[in-house]
Residue, then its C-alpha position, 0 to 999 in steps of 0.5 A: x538452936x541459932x547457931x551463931x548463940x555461942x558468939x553472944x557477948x552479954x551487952x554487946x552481942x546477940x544472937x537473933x533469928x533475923x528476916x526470913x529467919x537467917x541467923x544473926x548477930x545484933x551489935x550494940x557498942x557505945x556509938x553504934x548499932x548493927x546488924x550482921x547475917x550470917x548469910x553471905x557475912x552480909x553487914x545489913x545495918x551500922x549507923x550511930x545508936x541515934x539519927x538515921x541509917x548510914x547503909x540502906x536496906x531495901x525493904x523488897x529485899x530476898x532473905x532466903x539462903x539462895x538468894x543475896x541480900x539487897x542492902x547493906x554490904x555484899x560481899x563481891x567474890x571472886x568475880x564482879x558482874x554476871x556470869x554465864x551459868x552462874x550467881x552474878x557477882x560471885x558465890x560469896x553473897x549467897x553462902x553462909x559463911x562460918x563465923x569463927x570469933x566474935x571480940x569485945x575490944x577495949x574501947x567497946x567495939x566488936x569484931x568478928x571474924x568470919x570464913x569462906x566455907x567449901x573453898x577447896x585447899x587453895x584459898x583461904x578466905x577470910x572477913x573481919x568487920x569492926x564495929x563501933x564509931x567506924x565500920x572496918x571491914x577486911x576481906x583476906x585472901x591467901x592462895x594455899x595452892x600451888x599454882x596462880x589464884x585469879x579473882x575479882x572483890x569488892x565491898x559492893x556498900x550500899x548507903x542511905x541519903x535524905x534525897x539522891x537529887x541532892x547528894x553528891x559523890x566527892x573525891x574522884x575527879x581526874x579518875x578515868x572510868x568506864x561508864x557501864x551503860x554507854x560501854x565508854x571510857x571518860x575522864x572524871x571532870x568534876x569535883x562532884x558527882x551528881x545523879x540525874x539518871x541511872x548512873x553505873x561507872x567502874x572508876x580504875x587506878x585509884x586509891x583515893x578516899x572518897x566522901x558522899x556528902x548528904x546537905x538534907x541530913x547535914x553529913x558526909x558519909x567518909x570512904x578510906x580503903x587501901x588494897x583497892x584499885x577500883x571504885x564503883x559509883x551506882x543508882x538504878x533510877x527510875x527504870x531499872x529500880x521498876x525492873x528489880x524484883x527485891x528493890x522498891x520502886x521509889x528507893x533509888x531516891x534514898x540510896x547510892x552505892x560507892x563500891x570498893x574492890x579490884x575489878x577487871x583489869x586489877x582483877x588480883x592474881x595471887x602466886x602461891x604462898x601469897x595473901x592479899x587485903x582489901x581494908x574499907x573503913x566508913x565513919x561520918x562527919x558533920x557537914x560543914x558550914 
């Protein structure tokens, strides 16, 4: 029996056994379709019923339960990057979460809610996502303990475009950033970012929205968060696409990630008693004229 059955909403959503046989829920609102695992509460699809992807999923992905899902939205908690002896960014992606509500809303879209399991009594780890013309996503963390919670999180979103050489990255230019590659710290110069090489920058102190402007599919991919500090802008390119076992090699044309979180030096430190939120929302507009 799929255990996420008992959420189904007749027309809107329904429970599947999806790749690698991970349970699902497959949303259908009047703008959107969707795909939602259980598995690390990992948003693999979201995009209008019509037209192409707005998140991209590698089709060289892992689907098994110890393994994260490439693609979509991983959720990136509580620490970003690798760490010595244990999964590289964080436990989140690879567990599966409880799904403790799903909800048609009003206006035709769907939310559901989702929990952190075996967190221990200290934190309490929450996941809204709200699907419909817009994908919202909320990533809630309450310290229950009786002393400082320190952590690390990010919605690490992939996104589909026609052709990586075209498309651009908007919205942080005056933003200083720390190249991961060279191990140095810049200052955004341009309105636009452009990708001719593997590109992997940690962008801090900004809350600012950004756009992926996509000129072959005649659209912007719209970023708004609150409760973010840090904004991470990535594309493996050539060589490291070839080194990635669950990535094809050619996929780095048709991707890049713009990630929002809290990151190194705006790591959250939550006293207890305290709750913080990490709110994305993504919607798309016409390219303009």
């Amino acid at each position: 029996m799929n255990p996420l059955e008992r959420h189904e909403i007749p027309g809107s959503v329904t429970a599947v056994s999806a790749k690698g046989g991970l349970p699902a829920l497959r949303i259908e609102t009047p703008d959107c379709s969707a795909l939602v695992y259980q598995h690390g509460a990992h948003v693999a699809l979201w995009g209008p019923r019509e037209g192409p992807p707005v998140l991209f999923m590698s089709d060289a992905s892992d689907f098994s339960p110890d393994k994260p899902i490439r693609g979509g939205v991983p959720l990136i908690y509580p620490w970003f990057g690798p760490r010595e002896g244990a999964p590289g960014h964080g436990t989140a992606r690879i567990t599966a979460w409880d799904l403790t509500e799903s909800l048609l809303l009003p206006g035709g879209d769907v939310r559901l809610r989702f929990t952190l399991p075996h967190h221990g009594n200290d934190a309490s780890v929450v996941f809204l996502v709200t699907l419909g013309a817009s994908l919202r996503m909320e990533f809630i963390v309450s310290n229950l303990g009786s002393s400082a919670l320190t952590f690390e999180n990010c919605f690490h979103t992939y996104l589909h475009v026609a052709d990586i050489h075209q498309a651009e990255v908007r919205g942080l230019r005056g933003v200083s950033y720390t190249d991961q590659l060279l191990g140095e710290r810049f200052t955004e110069e341009h309105d636009a970012i452009r990708f001719t090489a593997e590109t992997d920058r940690v962008y801090q102190n900004t809350t600012d929205a950004t756009e992926i402007a996509d000129p072959v599919l005649r659209r912007l991919i719209r970023i708004r968060k609150s409760g973010s500090l840090s904004t991470v802008v990535w594309n493996p390119w050539i060589d490291k696409a070839a080194r990635m076992p669950d990535f094809g090699d050619d996929e780095y044309l048709r991707m890049l990630c713009v990630e929002s979180g809290n990151l190194r030096e705006h790591a959250v430190t939550l006293l207890p008693g305290q709750t913080s939120a990490l709110e994305v929302e993504i919607d798309l507009a016409p390219f303009p004229l």
